[in-house]
Each structure stands twice: as C-alpha cells, then as structure tokens.
C-alpha positions as CSV (number, residue, x, y, z in Angstrom):
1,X,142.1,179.4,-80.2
2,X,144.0,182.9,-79.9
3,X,142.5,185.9,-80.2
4,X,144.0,188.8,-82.6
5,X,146.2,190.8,-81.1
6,X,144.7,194.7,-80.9
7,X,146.7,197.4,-82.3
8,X,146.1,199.3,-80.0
9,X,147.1,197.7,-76.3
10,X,145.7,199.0,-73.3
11,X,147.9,202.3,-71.7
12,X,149.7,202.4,-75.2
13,X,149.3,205.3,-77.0
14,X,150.3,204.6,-81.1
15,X,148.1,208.1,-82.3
16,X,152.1,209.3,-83.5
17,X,152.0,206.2,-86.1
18,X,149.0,207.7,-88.4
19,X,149.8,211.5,-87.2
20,X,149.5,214.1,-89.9
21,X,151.7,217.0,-90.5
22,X,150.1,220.4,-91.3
23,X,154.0,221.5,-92.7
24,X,155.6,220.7,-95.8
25,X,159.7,221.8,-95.9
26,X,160.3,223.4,-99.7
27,X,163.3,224.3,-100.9
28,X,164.0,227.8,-101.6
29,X,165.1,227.3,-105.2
30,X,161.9,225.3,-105.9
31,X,160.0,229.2,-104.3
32,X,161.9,231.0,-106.8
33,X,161.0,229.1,-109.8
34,X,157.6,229.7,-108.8
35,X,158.4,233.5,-108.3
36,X,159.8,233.3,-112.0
37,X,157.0,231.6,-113.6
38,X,154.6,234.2,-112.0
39,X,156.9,236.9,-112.9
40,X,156.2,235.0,-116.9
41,X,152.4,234.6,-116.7
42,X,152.2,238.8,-115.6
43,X,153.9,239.1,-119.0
44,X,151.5,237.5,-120.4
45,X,148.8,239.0,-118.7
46,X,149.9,241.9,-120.3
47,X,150.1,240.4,-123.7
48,X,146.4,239.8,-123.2
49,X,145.7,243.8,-122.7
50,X,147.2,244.3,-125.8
51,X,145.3,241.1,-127.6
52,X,142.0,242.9,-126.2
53,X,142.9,246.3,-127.6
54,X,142.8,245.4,-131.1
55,X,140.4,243.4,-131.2
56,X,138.1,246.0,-129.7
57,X,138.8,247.9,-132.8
58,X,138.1,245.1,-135.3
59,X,135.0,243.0,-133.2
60,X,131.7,244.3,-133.3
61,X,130.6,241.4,-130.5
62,X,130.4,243.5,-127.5
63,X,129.2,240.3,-125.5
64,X,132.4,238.3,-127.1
65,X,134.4,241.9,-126.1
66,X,133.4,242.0,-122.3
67,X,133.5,238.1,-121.6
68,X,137.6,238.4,-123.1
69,X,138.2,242.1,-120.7
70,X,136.6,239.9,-117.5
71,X,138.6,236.6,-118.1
72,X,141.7,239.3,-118.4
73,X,141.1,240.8,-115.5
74,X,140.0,237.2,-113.8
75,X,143.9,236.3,-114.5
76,X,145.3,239.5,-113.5
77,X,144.3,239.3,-110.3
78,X,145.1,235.5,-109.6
79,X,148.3,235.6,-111.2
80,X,148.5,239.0,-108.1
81,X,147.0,236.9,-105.3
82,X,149.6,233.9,-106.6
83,X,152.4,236.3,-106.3
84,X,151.2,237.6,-102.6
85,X,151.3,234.1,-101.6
86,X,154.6,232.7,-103.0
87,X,156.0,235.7,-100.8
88,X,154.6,235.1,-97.9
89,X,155.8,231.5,-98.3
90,X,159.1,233.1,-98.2
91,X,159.4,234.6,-95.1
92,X,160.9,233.7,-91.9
93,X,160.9,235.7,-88.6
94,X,163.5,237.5,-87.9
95,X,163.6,235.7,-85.0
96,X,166.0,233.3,-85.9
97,X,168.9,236.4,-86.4
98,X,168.6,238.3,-83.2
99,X,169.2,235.3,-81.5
100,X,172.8,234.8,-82.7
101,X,173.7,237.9,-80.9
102,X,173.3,236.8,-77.7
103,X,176.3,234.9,-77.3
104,X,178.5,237.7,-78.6
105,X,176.9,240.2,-75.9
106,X,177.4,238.1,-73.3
107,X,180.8,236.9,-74.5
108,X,181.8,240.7,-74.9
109,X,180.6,241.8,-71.3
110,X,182.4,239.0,-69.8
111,X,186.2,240.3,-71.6
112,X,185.3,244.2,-71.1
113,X,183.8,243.8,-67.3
114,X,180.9,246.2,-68.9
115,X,177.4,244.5,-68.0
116,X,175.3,244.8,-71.2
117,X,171.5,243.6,-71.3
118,X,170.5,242.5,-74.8
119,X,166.7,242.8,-75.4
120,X,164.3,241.8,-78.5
121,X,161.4,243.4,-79.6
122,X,159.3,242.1,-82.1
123,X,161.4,239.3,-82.9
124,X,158.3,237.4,-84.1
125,X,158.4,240.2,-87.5
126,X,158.5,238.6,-90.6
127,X,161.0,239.2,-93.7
128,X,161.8,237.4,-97.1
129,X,164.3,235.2,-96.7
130,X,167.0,236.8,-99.3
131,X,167.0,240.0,-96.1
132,X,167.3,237.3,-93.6
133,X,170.5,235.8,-95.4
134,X,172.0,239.4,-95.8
135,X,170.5,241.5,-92.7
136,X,173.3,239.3,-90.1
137,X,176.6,241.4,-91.2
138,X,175.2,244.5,-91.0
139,X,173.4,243.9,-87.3
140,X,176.3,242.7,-86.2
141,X,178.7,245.6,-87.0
142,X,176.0,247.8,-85.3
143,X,175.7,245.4,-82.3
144,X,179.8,245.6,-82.3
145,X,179.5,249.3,-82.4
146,X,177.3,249.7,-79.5
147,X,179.1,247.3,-77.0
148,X,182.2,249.0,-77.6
149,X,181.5,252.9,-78.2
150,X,177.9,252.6,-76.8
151,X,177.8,250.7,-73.5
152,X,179.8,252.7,-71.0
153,X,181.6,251.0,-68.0
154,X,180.0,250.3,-64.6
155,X,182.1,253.0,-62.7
156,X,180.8,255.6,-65.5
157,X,177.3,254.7,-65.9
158,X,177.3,255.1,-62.1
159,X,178.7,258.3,-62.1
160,X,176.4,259.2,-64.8
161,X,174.1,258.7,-62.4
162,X,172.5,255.4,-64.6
163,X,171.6,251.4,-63.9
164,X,175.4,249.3,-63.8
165,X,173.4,247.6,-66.6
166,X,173.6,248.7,-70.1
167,X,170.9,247.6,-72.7
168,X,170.9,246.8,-76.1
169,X,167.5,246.6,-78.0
170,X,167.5,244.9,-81.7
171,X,163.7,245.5,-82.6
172,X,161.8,244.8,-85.7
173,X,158.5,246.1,-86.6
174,X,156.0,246.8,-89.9
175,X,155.3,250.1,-91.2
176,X,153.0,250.8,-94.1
177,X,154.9,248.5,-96.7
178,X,158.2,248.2,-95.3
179,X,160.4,246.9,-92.9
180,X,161.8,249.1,-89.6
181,X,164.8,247.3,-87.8
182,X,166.6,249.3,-85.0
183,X,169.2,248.4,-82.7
184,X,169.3,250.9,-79.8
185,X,171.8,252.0,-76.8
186,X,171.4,253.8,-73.7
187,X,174.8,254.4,-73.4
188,X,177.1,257.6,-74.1
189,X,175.6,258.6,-77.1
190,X,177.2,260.2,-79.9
191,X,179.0,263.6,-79.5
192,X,178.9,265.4,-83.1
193,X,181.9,267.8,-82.2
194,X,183.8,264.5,-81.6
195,X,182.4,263.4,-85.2
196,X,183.2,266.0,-87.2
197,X,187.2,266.4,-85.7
198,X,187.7,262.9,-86.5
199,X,186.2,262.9,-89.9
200,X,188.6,266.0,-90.3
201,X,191.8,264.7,-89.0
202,X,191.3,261.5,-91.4
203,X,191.0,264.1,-94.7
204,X,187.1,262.4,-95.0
205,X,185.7,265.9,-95.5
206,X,187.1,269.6,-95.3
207,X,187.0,271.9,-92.3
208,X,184.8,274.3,-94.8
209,X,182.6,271.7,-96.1
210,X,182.6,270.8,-92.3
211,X,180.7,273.7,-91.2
212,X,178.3,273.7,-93.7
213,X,176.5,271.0,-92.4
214,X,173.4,270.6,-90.0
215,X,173.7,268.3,-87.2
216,X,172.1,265.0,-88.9
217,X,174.0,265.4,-91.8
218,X,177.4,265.1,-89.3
219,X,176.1,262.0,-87.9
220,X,175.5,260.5,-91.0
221,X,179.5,261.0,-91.1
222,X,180.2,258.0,-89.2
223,X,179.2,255.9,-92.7
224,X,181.9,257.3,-94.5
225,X,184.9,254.8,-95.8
226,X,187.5,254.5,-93.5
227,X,185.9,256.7,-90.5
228,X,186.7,255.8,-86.6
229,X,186.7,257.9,-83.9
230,X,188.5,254.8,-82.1
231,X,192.4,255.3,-81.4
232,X,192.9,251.9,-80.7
233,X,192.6,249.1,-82.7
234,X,191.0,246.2,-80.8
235,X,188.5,242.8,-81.4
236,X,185.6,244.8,-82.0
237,X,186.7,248.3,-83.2
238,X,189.6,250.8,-84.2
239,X,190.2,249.0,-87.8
240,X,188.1,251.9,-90.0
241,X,185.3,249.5,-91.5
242,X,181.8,249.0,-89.7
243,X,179.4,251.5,-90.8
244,X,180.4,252.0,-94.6
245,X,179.7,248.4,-94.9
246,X,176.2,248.6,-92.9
247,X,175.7,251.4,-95.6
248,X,176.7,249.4,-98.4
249,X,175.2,246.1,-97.8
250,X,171.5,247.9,-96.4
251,X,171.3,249.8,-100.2
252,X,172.3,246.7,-101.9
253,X,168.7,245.3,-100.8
254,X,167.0,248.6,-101.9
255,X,167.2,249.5,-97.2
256,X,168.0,252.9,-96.0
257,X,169.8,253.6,-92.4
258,X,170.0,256.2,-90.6
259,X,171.3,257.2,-87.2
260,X,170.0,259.4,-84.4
261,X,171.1,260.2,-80.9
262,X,171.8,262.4,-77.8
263,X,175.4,262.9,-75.9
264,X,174.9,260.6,-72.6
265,X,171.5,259.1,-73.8
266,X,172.2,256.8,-76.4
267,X,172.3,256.0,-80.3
268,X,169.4,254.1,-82.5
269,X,170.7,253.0,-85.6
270,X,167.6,252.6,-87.8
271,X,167.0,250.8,-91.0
C-alpha cells in the first residue's frame, strides 16, 4: 500500500502558494470616482442642514429635532473622514521623481567635465498623484538650470576656494498643510546686477521700472517670458524658456516658487 504523498516535503518550503497580500493595485480613475461621489454625498450633507432648518421651525419634537441634527452631523464627519482617506490613497512618494534626475546629472557632468553630486532629502514625502504627474517638467528645468548656470567648473570652484564637487539637493518636506520642494546649488549663485542688464537689454522691463525694484523682486525676473542671461544657445540652456514655464505650470496646480540666493554661494529655487 502507498502512503499519501505530503504537501509539504521535507526541506521544501510551499508557504508562497497560500501567501496573502496586504496590497491591492487600484486604478486611479476608479480613486476619482470615489473622490466624485464624496464630493456628491457633501452636497447632500448640506441638503440635510437645510432639511433640519425648517423643520425646526415647524416640529415641536425636540427629541425627533436633536436625533435628525446628530445623525447630520454623524454624516458630515464620515462623508470628512471618507474624503481624508480617498486622498491619502492617492499619494505616492515623491520618491519615484527625484530619481529620474540622476541619470541626467551624471550624463551632464560627464559632457561638461563639471563634477556635480546630486543629493535627496526627504524623498520618502508624500504628494497626490495629479502633482506627481505634473511636478517632473518643472524640476527638471530647475535641475537643467543649476547644472548649467549653477555648478561652476572644477578649475573655478577651486579657485573659489570650494570642494571640485558641486552639489545639487532636490528635497521635499511638509509644512503646516502644504507641500515645500526645493532644489538647491552651491554653485555661483545669482548676481542681480547681471539680472537686471539682461532683463533690460531683452526690452522685459524698463531701465526706470528697473530701479524701482527691491532685490527679491529682481530675482523674481528670471521667470519672465523669454528671459536668459545665457549668450549661447546649447542642450541645456540659451533658448529663452525654463523659468516662465516652472512659473506657469507650478500656478496651474494652485504652487507658488520663489527663488533666493547669494553671488558665489548658491541659488534654492523653492516651491
């Protein structure tokens, strides 16, 4: 007579077979549906406020009145806590973007003989994923800007008396209810004489109008249409787009940037 063959065999392991996931992969459409129907029951909820307030002035049943107000306010603050979560089930770490600049750093060093370190900080940061999809173009105009205008060459970081080695830090971070993500340079930094001529000599702004303003409001300059302080036209720079559309596309998901920096300390471009 044979015995029954065991499942399980001595020194083989089958625990993958009967393994359960703790992750389920949902589309994004099927997230935004859900966003729309919550966005529907609020409208509703409000409907309710309105139901309550008349019939507080026709219904004497002040037992009937306060069981309706807490079931109200019982949906109100699930149909809140439903739309909390649906949003947190749409972010992604931002991660998965700073990563994509690495090869374009390295790539760039390699053509310009310029030695650039590119370093993360808080890459773990969450965001929704509609700012993941769009937050790529503008990083990597400011990335562009800093390997090619920031970074200085060996010879004149040496003479500057600073590392051979540039840096580059793209960093992400929460503050109070928003998101802060800064790419930063410790190269040449930003000369807002140099600024101002160029915005000038390209009829951007009068030499009047020039005057008038404070030193952060000439930085702010460089996001103009059309502004380069580059002469040449090359891969990365010299064509007179960048910054405007780092402007543009940073409003278009309700972001502000702004830039800051000191001549031979570097730039931080901050949104």
């Amino acid at each position: 007579v044979r015995s029954t063959p065991q499942l399980k065999e001595k020194g083989a392991d089958v625990s993958y077979v009967t393994q359960k996931s703790s992750t389920l992969k949902v589309s994004f459409e099927k997230l935004d549906e859900l966003l729309n129907l919550v966005g529907e029951l609020v409208i509703h909820r409000t409907s309710l406020n309105t139901l309550e307030k008349r019939l507080q002035e026709k219904v004497t049943d002040r037992e009937l009145l306060e069981s309706f107000s807490e079931a109200s306010q019982m949906i109100g603050k699930s149909s809140t806590d439903l739309r909390e979560a649906i949003m947190k089930a749409r972010m992604l770490p931002i991660k998965s973007v700073f990563q994509r600049f690495q090869r374009l750093v390295r790539d760039h060093s390699q053509k310009s003989g310029k030695k650039i370190n590119l370093r993360f900080v808080g890459e773990e940061t969450e965001l929704d994923k509609t700012v993941i999809d769009e937050i790529g173009e503008p990083l990597l105009h400011l990335i562009r800007n800093a390997v090619d205008h920031g970074i200085e060459s060996v010879d004149e970081r040496i003479r500057n008396g600073k590392p051979p080695s540039g840096t580059i830090t793209l960093s992400a971070c929460h503050e109070s209810n928003h998101i802060v993500i800064a790419v930063e340079d410790d190269g040449r930094g930003i000369d807002p004489d140099r600024i101002c001529n160029s915005a000038i000599a390209k009829g951007l702004i009068g030499a009047d109008e020039a005057q008038r303003l404070s030193a952060h409001e000439v930085l702010q300059l460089v996001f103009l249409p059309g502004f380069s302080t580059s002469s040449e036209v090359n891969e990365t720079s010299g064509r007179g787009i960048g910054l405007d559309v780092v402007n543009k596309t940073v409003t278009s998901f309700n972001g502000m940037i702004d830039i800051s920096g000191t001549p031979g300390s570097g730039t931080r471009f901050t949104i």
